[in-house]
C-alpha positions in Angstrom: -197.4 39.5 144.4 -194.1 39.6 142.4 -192.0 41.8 145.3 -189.3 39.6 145.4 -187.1 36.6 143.6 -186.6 33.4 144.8 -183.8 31.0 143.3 -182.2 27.7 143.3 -180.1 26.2 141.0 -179.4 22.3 141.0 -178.3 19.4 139.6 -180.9 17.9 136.6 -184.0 18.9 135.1 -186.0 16.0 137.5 -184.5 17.6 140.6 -185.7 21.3 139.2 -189.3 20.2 138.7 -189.4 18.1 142.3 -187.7 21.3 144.0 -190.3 23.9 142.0 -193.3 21.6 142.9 -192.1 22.1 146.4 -191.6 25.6 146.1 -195.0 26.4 144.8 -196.6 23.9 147.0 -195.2 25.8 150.2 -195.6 29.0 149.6 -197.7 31.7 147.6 -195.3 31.8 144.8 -195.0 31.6 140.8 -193.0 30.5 138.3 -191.2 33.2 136.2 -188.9 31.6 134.3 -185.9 28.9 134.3 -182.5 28.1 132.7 -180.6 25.3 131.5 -177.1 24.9 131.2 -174.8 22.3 130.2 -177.5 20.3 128.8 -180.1 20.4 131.6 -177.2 19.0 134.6 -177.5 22.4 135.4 -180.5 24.0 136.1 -182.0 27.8 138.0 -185.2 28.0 138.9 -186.9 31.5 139.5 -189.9 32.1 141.5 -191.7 35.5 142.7 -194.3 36.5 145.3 -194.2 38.5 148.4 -191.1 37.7 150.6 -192.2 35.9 153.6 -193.6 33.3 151.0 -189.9 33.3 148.6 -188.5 32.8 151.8 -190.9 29.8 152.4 -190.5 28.1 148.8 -186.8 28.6 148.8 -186.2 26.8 152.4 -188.5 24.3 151.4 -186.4 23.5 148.1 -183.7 23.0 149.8 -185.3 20.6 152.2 -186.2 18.5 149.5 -182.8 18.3 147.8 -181.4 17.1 151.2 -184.2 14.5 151.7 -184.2 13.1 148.1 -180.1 13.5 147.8 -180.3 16.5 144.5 -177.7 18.4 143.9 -178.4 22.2 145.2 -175.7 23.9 143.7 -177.3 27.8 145.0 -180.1 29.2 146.3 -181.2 32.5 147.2 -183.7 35.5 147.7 -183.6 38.5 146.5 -186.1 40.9 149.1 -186.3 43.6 146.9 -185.0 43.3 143.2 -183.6 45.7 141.3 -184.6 47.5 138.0 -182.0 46.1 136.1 -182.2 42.3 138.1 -185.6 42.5 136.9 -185.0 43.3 133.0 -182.4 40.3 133.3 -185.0 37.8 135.1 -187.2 39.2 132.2 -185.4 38.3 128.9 -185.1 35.0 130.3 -188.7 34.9 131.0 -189.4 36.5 127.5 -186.6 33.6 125.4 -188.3 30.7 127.5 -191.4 32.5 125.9 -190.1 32.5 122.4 -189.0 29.2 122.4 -192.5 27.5 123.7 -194.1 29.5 120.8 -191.4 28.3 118.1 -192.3 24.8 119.6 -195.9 25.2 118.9 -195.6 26.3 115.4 -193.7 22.8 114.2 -195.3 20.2 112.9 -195.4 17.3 115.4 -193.0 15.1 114.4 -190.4 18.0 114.0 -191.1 18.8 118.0 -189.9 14.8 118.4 -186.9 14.9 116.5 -185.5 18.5 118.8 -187.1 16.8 121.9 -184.5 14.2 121.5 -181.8 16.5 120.7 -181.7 17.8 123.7 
């Protein structure tokens, strides 16, 4: 697993987790990282696994954006990635990393107060 990248970039953080629960659910794929931008409207999703099954998860993420009216801003594949597409997909795998661990390490009701930032 982990040939190829799978993206799609909508509209909200609820229609990123509905489309990646479709992706994964259709296909032999994984999560390897995601981005927000301008506050979570904006949101890419990046999955791997072989490419028949990106294929799979990507078409099926777009499926669900047309039944349930998201916003798919972009989607794509990328069959066979390259070295320096996969140091980039990386980083953001390793900050989404980062962050969940700076998370864990404040107290509880610190986590509350920057959940609510956001």
């Amino acid at each position: 697993m982990g040939t190829s990248y799978g993206l799609i970039e909508v509209s909200g953080v609820v229609a990123a987790v509905d489309s990646l629960d479709a992706m994964c659910k259709a296909a032999g794929v994984t999560l390897v990282t995601w981005e927000r931008k301008l506050g979570g409207r904006l949101v890419t999703v990046i999955v791997e696994g072989d490419v028949a099954d990106v294929k799979a998860s990507v078409e099926a993420a777009k499926d669900l954006c047309r039944q349930n009216n998201h916003i798919l801003a972009a989607s794509g594949v990328i069959a066979a990635p390259s070295d320096e597409i996969r140091k980039m997909v990386a980083l953001s795998a390793k900050r989404i990393q980062r962050q969940l661990e700076e998370m864990k390490a404040q107290p509880p009701e610190s986590q509350e107060t920057d959940s609510q930032e956001q």
